[in-house]
C-alpha positions, 0 to 999 in steps of 0.5 A: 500500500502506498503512503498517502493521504488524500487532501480531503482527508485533512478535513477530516483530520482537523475535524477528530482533531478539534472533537479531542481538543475539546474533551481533553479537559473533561478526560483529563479529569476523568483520569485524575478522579481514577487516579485519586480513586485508587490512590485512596484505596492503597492509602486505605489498604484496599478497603476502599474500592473493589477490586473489579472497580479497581480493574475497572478504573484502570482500564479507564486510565490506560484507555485515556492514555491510548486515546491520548497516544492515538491522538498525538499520532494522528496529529503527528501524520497531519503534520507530515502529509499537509506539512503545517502544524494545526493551531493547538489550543 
């Protein structure tokens, strides 16, 4: 498969792009609620939360720090096919 991307692509791009700009804040704070979570449950010798909520809680944050990586690459492949970096709130 050749390395290529259509130029109507770049619109959508920018599209997903400025959706994730715009849930950042409240993913960021989703993230910082898990972690809170389950740092209060080591501080309470696990008798905080539940294990499965535990589990649960950090599969959120490893999934925000896929979405975060996949966003960063996605950004990365803008960049290098329409060589101008997006303006980055």
């Amino acid at each position: 498969m050749v390395d290529r991307m259509s130029e109507r692509a770049k619109d959508d791009l920018d599209r997903v792009l400025r959706q994730l700009y715009a849930i950042a804040p409240e993913v960021d704070r989703l993230a910082n609620d898990c972690a809170k979570a389950l740092q209060s449950n080591v501080d309470a010798d696990g008798d905080y939360i539940s294990k499965r909520t535990v589990a649960a809680f950090s599969d959120i944050r490893e999934a925000i720090s896929h979405l975060y990586a996949a966003g960063h690459a996605a950004m990365a492949e803008r960049d290098r096919f329409f060589g101008q970096a997006q303006k980055r709130p």
